[in-house]
C-alpha positions as CSV (number, residue, x, y, z in Angstrom):
1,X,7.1,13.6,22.2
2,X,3.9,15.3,20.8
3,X,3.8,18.5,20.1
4,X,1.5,19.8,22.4
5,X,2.7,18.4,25.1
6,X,6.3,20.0,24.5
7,X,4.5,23.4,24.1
8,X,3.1,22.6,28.0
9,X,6.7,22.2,28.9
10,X,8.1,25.1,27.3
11,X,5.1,27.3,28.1
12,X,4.3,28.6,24.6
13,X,1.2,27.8,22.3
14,X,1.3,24.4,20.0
15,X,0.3,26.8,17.0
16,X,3.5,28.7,17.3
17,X,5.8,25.7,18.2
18,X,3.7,24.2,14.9
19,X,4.7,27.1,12.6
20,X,8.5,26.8,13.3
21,X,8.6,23.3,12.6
22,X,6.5,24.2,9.3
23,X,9.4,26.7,8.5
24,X,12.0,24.3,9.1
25,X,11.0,21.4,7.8
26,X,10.0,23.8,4.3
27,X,13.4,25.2,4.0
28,X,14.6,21.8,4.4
29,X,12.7,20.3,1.8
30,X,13.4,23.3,-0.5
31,X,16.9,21.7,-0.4
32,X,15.9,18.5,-2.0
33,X,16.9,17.4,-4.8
34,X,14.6,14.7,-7.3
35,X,16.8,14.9,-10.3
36,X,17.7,11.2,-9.7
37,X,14.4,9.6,-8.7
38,X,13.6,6.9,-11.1
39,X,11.2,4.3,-8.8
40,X,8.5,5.4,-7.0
41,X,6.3,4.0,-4.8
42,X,2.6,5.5,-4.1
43,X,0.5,4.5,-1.2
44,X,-2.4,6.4,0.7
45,X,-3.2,6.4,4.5
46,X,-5.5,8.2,6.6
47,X,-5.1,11.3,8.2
48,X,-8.2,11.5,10.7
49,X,-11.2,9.0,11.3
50,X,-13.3,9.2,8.6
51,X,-12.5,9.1,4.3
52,X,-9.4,11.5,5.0
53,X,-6.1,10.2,3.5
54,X,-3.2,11.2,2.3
55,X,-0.6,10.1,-0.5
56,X,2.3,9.5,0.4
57,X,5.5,9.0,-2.7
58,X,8.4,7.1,-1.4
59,X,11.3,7.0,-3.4
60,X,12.0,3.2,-3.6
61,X,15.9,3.3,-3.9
62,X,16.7,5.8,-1.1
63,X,14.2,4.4,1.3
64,X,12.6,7.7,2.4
65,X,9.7,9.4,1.2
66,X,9.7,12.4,-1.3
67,X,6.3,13.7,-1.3
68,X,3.0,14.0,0.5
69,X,-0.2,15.5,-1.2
70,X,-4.1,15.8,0.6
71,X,-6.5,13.2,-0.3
72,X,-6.0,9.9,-2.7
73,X,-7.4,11.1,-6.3
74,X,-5.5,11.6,-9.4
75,X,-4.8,15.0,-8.6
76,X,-2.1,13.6,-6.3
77,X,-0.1,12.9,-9.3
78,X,-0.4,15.6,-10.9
79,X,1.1,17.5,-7.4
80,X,3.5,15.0,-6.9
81,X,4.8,16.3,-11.0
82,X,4.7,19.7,-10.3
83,X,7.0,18.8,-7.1
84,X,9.3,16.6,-8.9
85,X,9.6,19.8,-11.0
86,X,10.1,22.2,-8.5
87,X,13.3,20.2,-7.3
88,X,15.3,20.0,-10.2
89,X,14.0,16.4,-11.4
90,X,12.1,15.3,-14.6
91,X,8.9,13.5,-14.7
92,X,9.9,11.6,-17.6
93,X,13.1,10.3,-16.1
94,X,10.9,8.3,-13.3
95,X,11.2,5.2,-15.3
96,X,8.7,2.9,-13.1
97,X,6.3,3.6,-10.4
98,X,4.7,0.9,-7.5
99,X,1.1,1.3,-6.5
100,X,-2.5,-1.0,-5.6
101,X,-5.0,-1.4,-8.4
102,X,-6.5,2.0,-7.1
103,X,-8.2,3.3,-10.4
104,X,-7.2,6.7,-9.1
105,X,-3.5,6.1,-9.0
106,X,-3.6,4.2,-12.4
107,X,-5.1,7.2,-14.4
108,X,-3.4,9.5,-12.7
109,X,0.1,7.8,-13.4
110,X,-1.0,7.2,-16.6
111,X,-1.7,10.5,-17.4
112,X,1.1,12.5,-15.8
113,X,3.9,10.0,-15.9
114,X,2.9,8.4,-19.3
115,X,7.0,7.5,-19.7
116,X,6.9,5.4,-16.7
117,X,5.9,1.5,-16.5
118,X,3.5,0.5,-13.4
119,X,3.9,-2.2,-11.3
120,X,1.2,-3.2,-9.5
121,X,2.1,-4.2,-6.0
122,X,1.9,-7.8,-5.2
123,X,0.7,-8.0,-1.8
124,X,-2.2,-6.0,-2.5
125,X,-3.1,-8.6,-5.5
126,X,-3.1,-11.2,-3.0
127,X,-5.4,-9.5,-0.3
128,X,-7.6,-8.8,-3.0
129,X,-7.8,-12.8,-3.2
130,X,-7.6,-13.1,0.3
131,X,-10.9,-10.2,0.8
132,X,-12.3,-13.0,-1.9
133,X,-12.0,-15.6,0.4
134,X,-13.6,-14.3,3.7
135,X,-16.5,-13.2,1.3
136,X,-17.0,-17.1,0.8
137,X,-16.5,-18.1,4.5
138,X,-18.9,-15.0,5.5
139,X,-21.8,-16.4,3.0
140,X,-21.2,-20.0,3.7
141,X,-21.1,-19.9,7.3
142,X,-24.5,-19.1,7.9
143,X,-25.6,-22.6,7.0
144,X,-22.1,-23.9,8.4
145,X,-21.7,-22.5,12.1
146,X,-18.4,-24.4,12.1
147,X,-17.2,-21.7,10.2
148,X,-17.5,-19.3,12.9
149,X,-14.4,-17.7,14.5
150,X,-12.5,-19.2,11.4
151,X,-11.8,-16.1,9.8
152,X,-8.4,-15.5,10.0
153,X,-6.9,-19.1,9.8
154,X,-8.0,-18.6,6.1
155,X,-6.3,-14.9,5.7
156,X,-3.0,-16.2,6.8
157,X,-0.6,-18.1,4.6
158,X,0.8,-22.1,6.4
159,X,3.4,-20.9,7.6
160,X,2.4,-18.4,9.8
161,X,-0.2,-20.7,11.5
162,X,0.2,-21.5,15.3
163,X,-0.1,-25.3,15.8
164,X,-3.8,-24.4,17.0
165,X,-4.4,-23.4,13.7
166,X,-2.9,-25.3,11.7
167,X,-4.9,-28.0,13.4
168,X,-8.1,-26.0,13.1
169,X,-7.7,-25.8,9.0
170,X,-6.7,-29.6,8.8
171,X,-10.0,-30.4,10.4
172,X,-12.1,-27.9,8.2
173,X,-10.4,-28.8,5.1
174,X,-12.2,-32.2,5.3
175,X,-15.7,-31.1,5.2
176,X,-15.8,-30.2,1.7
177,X,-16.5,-26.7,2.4
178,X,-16.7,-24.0,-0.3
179,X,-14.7,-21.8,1.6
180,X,-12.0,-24.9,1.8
181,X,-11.9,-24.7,-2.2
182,X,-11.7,-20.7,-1.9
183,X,-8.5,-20.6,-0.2
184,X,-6.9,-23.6,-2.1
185,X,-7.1,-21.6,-5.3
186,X,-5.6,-18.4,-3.4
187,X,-2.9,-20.6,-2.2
188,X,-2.2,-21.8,-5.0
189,X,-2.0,-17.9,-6.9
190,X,0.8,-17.4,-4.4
191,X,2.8,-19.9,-6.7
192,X,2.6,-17.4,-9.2
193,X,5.5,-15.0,-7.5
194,X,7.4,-18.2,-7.8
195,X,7.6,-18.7,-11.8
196,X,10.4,-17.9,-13.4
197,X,9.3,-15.0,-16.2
198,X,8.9,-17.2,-19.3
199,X,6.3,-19.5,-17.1
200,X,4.4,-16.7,-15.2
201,X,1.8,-15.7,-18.3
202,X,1.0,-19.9,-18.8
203,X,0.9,-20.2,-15.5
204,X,-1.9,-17.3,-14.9
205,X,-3.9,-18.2,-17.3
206,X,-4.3,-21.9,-16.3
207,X,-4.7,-20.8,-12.9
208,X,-7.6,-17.8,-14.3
209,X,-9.5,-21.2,-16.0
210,X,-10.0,-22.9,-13.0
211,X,-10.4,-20.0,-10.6
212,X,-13.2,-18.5,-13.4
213,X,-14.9,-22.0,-13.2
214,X,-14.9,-22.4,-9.1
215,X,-18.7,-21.3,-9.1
216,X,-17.6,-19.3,-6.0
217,X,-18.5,-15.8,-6.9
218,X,-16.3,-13.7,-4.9
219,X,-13.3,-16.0,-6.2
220,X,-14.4,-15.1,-10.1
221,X,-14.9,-11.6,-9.6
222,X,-11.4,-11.1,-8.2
223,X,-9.8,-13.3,-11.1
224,X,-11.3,-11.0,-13.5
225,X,-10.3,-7.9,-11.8
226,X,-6.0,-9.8,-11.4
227,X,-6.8,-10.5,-15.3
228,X,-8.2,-6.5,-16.2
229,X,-4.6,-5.8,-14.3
230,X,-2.5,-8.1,-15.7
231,X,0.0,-6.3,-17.3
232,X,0.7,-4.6,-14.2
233,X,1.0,-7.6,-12.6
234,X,3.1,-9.1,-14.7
235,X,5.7,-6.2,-14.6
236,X,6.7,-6.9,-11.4
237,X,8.7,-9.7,-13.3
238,X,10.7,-7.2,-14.5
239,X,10.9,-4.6,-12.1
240,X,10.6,-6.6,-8.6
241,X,9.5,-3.8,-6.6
242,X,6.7,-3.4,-4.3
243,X,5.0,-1.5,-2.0
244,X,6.6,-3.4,1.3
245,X,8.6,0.1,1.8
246,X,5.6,2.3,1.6
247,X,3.6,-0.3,3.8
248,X,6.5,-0.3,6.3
249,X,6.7,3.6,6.2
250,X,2.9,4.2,6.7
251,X,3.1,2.0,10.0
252,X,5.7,4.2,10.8
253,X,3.2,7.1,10.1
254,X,0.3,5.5,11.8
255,X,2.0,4.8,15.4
256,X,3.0,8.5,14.9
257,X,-0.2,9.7,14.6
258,X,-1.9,7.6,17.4
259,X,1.1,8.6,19.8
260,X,0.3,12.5,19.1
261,X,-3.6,11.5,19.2
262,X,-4.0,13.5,16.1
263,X,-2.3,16.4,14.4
264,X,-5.0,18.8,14.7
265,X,-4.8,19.5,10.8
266,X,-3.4,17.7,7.4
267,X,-0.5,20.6,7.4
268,X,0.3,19.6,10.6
269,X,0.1,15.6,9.6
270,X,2.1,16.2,6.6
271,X,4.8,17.9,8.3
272,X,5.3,15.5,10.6
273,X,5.6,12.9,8.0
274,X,8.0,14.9,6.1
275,X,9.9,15.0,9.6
276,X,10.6,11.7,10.6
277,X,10.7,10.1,7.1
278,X,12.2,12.3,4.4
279,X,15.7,12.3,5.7
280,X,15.7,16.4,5.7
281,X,19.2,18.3,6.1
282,X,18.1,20.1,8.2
283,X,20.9,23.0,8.4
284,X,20.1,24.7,11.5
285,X,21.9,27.7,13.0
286,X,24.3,26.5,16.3
């Protein structure tokens, strides 16, 4: 139940019920222990219409998150150190963190956490192929109107087309469409999760040569951006994390928010967060 509407109940301000919860939730958190955090996961998501975010750092092996910090910049990382810090754990004991290709995230790991490997999280490589893709269909379809109200029969992988669909992309696939090629060499990039991990390099670089020779623009842009990232990519190899929790969690966050219809302020937002997903102890008195 939002908080404003239990103040109506109760009869008593939101900004007062909001500052015990604050207290709680602080002493809670001042509990916490990080010395055994080694995989981290960072992921942003918005706090209010508009460019506000939030990062949110979710420890990977006890499912919950550790730390939320304003806005979506390196600074975040350098917070996130200083909180590690503050309860009891060592930065340079994080052995590997999880994030996008964000090149705030990467210079700010790099910088603050320059012990721990980065893995660059998987299914954000293959929307950045997939964003490559509808960037083709959107500039091909104006002199192909069968394109139109195609769109997301080319963002989805086979096997999570309806019959409809799958009937739709059999028919489009034999008009020689650019957009046809497009998604055929994103498909076939999804093979590259499947290699074992003395095949993956060979395997992206044969698959870099023919994407880098597809003449399709938005297709050779994003192969050059999964090649500037490849060792990041191919970490995952080793590590096999990703940012699945953090995606999971920051739905979590977002039905949250659109339940409450807004938190009024970040405090508020990252309180909240802090109280439904950072498995607090909360000792309270009885």
């Amino acid at each position: 139940m939002p908080v404003n509407a239990v103040a109506r109940i109760v009869g008593e301000h939101d900004t007062r019920l909001w500052r015990v919860i604050r207290y709680y939730v602080d002493d809670a958190r001042s509990r916490v222990s990080m010395k055994d955090v080694v995989s981290v996961a960072v992921d942003e998501t918005s706090a209010a219409k508009g460019h506000s975010y939030v990062t949110v750092f979710t420890d990977v092996e006890q499912s919950k998150v550790l730390f939320v910090a304003p806005g979506n910049d390196p600074h975040t990382l350098d917070a996130f150190r200083q909180d590690v810090l503050a309860h009891g754990g060592d930065p340079l004991s994080i052995e590997q963190f999880c994030s996008d290709l964000s090149p705030a995230f990467i210079s700010g790991i790099q910088k603050h956490f320059p012990k721990s490997s980065l893995t660059f999280d998987k299914f954000h490589v293959s929307k950045l192929l997939g964003d490559a893709v509808d960037q083709v269909r959107r500039s091909e379809q104006r002199s192909r109107p069968e394109l139109k109200r195609s769109r997301y029969v080319w963002l989805k992988n086979p096997s999570n087309l309806t019959e409809e669909q799958q009937s739709q992309i059999q028919q489009l696939s034999k008009l020689n469409l650019k957009t046809a090629k497009a998604y055929q060499i994103r498909l076939t990039f999804q093979d590259f999760w499947k290699q074992p991990k003395e095949n993956a390099e060979a395997f992206l670089k044969q698959w870099y040569f023919w994407a880098t020779h597809s003449r399709l623009e938005p297709i050779i842009k994003a192969a050059k951006s999964i090649k500037k990232h490849k060792k990041g990519i191919m970490e995952w190899f080793k590590s096999k994390i990703t940012n699945g929790l953090s995606e999971g969690l920051n739905s979590l966050i977002q039905s949250t928010k659109r339940k409450a219809r807004g938190y009024r302020t970040i405090e508020n937002f990252i309180t909240m967060i802090y109280l439904t997903l950072g498995k607090l102890d909360f000792q309270l008195p009885i």
